[in-house]
N, C-alpha and C positions, 0 to 999 in steps of 0.2 A: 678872714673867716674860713674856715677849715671845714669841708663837706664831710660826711660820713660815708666810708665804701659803702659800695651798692653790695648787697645782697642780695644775687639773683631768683635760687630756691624760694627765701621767706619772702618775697616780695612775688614771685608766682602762687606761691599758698594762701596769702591775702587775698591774691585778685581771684582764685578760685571757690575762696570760702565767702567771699562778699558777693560773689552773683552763682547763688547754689542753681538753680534752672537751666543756665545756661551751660553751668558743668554738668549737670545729669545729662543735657542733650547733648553734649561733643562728647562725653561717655559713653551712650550708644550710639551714635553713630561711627564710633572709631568702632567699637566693639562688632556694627554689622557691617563695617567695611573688612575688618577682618575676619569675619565668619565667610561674608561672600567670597573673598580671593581662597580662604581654605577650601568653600566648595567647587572654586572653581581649576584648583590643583588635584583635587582628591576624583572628579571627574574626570579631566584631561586626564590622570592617570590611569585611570579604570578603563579608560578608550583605548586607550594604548596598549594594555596588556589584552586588551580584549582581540586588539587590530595584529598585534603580535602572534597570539595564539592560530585567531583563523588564521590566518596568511603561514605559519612555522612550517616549512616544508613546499611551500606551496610557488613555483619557479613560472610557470606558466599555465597559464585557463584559455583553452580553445573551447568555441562555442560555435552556436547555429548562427547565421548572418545575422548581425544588428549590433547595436551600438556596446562600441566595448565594454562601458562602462557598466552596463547595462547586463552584459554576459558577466562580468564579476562582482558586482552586486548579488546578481542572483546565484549564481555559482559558489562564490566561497561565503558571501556572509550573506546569502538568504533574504536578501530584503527585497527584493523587485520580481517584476514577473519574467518569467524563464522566455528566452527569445528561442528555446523549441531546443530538439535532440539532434546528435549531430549522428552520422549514421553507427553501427559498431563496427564496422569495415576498417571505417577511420580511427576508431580507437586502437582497434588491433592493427593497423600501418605504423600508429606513431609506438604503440610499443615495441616493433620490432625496431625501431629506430638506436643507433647504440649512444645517442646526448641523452636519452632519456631514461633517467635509471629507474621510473616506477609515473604508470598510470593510470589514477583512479578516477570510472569516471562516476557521474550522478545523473541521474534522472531526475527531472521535476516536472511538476505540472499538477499533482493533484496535492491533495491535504484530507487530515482530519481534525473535525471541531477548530477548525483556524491553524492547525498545527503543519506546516508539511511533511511531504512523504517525501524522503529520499530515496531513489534506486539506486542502489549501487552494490561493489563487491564487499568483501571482509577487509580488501585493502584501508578502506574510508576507516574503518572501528583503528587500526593500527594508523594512520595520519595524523590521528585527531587526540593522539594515544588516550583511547576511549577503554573504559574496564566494564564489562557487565557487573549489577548489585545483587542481582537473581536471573535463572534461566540462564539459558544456550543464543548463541550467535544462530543465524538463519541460516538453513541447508539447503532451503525448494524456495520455489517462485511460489508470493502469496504467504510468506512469512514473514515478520518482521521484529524489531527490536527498538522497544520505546524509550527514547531521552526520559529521565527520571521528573521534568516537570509535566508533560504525558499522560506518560502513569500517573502521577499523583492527582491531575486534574479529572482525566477520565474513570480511574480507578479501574482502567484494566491493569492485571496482571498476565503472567505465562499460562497458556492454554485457554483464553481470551479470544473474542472474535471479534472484528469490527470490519466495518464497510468503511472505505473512503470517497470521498468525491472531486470530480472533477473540477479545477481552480483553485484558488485560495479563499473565495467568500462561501460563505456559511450559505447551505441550501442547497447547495451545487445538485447536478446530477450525480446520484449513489453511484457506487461499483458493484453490478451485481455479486460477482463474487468477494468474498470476505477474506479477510487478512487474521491470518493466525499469530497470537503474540507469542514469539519465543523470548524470549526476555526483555531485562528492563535494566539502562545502563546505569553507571553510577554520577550523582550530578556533578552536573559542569559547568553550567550556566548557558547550554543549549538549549533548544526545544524543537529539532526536528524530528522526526520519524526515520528511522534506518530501515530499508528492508531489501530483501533479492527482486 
């Protein structure tokens, strides 16, 4: 007696067409196991270019005492609370330094509407290769230049005045003096405040 070859394909197409329920279920779930590993590519990647950009240029972060990690958190990607200023004595020692071909430093510690305030020179606008979309870069202390999500949330523009406060939570102590908006840069996917 002489068997008949197998036929793998039509004998997978039978057993798939005789139990339709349980093809629909290995259907999506293949379908959301492939959607989650794409989101979880398409993430990781967006990290990356994110983790590249802050960091591009960026060789060493010297901070006020505290945990390192903790000084480059808050120093280059803004996420943590500043462990304080370090003097400008010492900014200007390591510039004269000849390993160090450019030092930009920052200030933090206050915010507006959740957003922080950066202090720093015109160097940071050129680090970060940042372009104004309207207005002038800042010339005097108490002026400033808003990330384009900023501006769009607060709806200032150039010649604009705002008070910041003291820390990152909403409520803070005001600044009695006000900060004048000289422009508003083009977006990035930032959202800090630049000012002198």
């Amino acid at each position: 007696m002489s068997r008949a070859p197998l036929n793998l394909p039509r004998l997978a197409w039978r057993y798939l067409w005789a139990r339709p329920m349980l093809t629909a279920l290995n259907l999506m779930l293949l379908s959301l196991g492939l959607a989650a590993i794409g989101f979880v590519v398409l993430v990781s990647e967006q990290m990356e270019q994110g983790l590249r950009r802050d960091l591009g240029g960026i060789d060493l972060v010297v901070g006020a005492k505290g945990s390192p990690m903790q000084i480059l958190l808050a120093g280059v990607f803004h996420l943590d609370q500043s462990t304080g200023n370090i003097p400008l004595a010492t900014v200007s020692q390591l510039r004269t330094q000849p390993l160090v071909a450019q030092a930009v430093p920052i200030s933090l510690g206050d915010s507006f509407q959740g957003f922080r305030i950066v202090g720093t020179t015109a160097d940071y606008l050129g680090l970060y290769q940042l372009s104004l979309a309207r207005g002038a870069s800042w010339k005097a202390p108490m002026q400033a230049v808003l990330g384009a999500e900023v501006a769009g949330r607060s709806g200032l523009k150039p010649g604009d005045r705002f008070h910041g406060t003291h820390g990152l939570a909403s409520g803070g102590d005001e600044h009695e003096q006000a900060y004048e908006v000289t422009g508003v840069l083009a977006p990035t996917g930032a959202s800090s405040i630049g000012s002198c």
